[in-house]
C-alpha positions in Angstrom: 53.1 -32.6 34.7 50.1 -34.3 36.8 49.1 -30.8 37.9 49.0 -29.5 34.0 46.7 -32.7 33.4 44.3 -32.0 36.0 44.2 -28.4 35.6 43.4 -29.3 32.0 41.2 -32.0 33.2 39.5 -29.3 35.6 39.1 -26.8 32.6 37.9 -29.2 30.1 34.5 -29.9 33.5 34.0 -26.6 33.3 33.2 -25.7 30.2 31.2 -28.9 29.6 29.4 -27.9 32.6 29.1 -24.5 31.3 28.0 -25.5 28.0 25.2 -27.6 29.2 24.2 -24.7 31.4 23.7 -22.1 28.5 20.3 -22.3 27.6 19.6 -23.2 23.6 16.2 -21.7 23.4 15.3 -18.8 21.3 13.9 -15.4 22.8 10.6 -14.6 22.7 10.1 -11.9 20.3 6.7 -10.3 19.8 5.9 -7.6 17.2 4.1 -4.5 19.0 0.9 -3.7 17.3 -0.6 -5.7 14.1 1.4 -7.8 11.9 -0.4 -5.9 8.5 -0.6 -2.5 8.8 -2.4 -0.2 6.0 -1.9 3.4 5.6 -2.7 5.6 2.4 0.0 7.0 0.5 1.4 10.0 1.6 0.7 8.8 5.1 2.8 8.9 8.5 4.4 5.6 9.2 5.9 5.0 12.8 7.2 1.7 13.8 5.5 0.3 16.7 8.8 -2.1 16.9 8.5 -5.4 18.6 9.8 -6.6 22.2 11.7 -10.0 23.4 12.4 -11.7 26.2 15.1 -13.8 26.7 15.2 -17.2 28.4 16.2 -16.1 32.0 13.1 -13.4 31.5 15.2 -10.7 30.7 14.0 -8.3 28.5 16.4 -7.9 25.6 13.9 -5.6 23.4 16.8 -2.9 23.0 18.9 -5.3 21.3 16.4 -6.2 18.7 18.0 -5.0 14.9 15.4 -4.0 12.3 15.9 -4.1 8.6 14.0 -2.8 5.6 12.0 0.7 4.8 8.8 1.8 3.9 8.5 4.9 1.1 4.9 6.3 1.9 5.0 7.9 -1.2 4.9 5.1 -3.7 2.2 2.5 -3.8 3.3 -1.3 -3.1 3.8 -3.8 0.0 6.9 -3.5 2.5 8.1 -5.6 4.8 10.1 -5.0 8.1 12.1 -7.4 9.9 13.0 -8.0 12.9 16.1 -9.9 14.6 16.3 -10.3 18.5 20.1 -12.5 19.6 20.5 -13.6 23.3 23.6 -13.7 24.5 23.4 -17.7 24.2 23.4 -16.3 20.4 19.8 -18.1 20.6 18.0 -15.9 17.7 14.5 -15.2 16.9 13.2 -13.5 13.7 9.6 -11.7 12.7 8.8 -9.5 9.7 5.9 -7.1 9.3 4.1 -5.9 6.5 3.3 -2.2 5.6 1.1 -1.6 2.6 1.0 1.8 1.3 -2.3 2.3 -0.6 -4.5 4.9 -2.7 -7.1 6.6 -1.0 -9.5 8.8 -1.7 -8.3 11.6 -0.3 -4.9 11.0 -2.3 -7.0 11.5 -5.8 -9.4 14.7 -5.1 -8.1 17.8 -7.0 -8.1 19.2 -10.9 -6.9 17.3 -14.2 -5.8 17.8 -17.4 -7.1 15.1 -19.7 -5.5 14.0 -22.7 -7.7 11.4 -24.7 -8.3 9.7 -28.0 -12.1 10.1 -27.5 -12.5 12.6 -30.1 -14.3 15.7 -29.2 -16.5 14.0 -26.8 -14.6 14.8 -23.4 -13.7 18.2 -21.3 -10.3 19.0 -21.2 -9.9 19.4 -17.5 -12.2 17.3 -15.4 -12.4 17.3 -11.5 -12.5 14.4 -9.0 -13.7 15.3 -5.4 -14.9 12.3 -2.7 -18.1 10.4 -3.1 -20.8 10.1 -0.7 -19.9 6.4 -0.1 -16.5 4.7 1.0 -14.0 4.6 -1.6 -16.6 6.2 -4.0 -15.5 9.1 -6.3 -17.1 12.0 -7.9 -15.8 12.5 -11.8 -16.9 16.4 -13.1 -17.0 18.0 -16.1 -16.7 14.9 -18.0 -18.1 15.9 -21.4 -17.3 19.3 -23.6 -19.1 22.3 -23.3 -22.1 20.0 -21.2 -20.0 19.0 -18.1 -22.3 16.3 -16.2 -20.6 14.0 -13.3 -19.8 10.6 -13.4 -19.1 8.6 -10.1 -16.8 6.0 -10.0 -15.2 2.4 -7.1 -12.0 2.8 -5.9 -10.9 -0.7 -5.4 -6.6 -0.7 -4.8 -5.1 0.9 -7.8 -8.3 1.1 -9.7 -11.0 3.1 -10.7 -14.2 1.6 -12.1 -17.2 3.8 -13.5 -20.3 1.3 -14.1 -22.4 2.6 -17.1 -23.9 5.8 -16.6 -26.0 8.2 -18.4 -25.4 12.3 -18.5 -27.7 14.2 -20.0 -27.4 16.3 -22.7 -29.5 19.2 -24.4 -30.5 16.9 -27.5 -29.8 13.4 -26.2 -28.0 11.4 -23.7 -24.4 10.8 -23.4 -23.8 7.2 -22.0 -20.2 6.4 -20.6 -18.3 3.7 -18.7 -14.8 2.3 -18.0 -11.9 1.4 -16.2 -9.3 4.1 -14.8 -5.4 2.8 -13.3 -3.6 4.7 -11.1 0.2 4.7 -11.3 2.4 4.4 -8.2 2.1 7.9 -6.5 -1.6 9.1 -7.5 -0.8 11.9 -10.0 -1.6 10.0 -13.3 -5.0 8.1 -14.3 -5.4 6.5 -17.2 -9.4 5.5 -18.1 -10.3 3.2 -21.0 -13.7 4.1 -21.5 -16.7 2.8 -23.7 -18.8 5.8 -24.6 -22.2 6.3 -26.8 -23.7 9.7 -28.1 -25.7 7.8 -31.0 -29.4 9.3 -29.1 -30.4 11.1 -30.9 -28.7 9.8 -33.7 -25.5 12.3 -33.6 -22.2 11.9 -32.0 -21.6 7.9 -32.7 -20.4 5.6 -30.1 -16.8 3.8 -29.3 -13.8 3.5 -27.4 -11.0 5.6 -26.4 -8.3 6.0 -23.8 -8.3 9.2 -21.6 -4.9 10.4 -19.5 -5.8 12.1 -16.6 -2.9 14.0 -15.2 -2.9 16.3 -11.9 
């Protein structure tokens, strides 16, 4: 019976002693490369993944779980995270952030426009790259006349300051905003427009569906 107690006695030490040996401090995790990464839709994404150390200075990186996905082909913000567990079951967590974004490159190419603007605008117009960053070239904006607009990509939008294209009797004055939906195949403008010089055409607003 005495031996049973002590051995008990013994085995309740050590695992006291044992407890208050395992380390309670969380591993050092450390995401490899930038915490925000940008890439324009359509892009490549590779994860740089993230390392961690544990508290004995044990690297532990190929036990670190990852969670969540990025879809290059649809616009928005997506976040991976990161879980690194020592064996103390210590655990640290990071996240990074993937934005998938429009670029220039993702909008050059033909479209069919479908519009309320009356006769004023081509049926097909053509957007190739600007000679500035994030600057577009609109072609072929009005009918029969053609003439180029440029317009700012800024995110999922296109503005086109007021500009002037002109025309064999007169001048043809046109700005607006365009949107982009989520994968860069659809624009839709809301333009303010004026053919009133000289004195034929009228002026207004309208909405103009640009579809690759």
């Amino acid at each position: 019976m005495k031996t049973t107690k002590i051995t008990l006695i013994l085995f309740a030490l050590l695992t006291i002693t044992y407890s208050c040996k395992k380390k309670k401090i969380a591993p050092t995790l450390t995401l490899m490369g930038e915490s925000s990464i940008t890439l324009c839709l359509g892009g490549v994404f590779t994860d740089p993944g993230a390392e961690s150390i544990d508290a004995y200075d044990d690297d532990i990186s190929a036990d670190i779980e990852s969670t969540g996905s990025v879809n290059v082909d649809s616009v928005g913000s997506y976040s991976i995270e990161y879980t690194s567990t020592d064996k103390n079951d210590n655990v640290s967590v990071l996240s990074r952030t993937v934005n998938v974004v429009v670029c220039v490159d993702n909008l050059l190419g033909d479209y069919s426009v479908d519009d309320d603007c009356g006769s004023q605008l081509a049926d097909t117009h053509t957007i190739s790259a600007g000679a500035n960053q994030n600057e577009i070239i609109i072609d072929n904006v009005v009918t029969l006349v053609g003439g180029q607009v440029t317009g700012l990509l800024s995110g999922s939008t296109i503005t086109v300051s007021e500009q002037e294209i002109d025309l064999t009797a007169g001048k043809f004055t046109i700005s607006g905003t365009g949107t982009i939906n989520s994968n860069a195949t659809e624009i839709v403008f809301d333009y303010t427009w004026d053919n009133s010089i000289p004195f034929i055409g009228g002026s207004g607003t309208c909405t103009a569906t640009y579809t690759k």
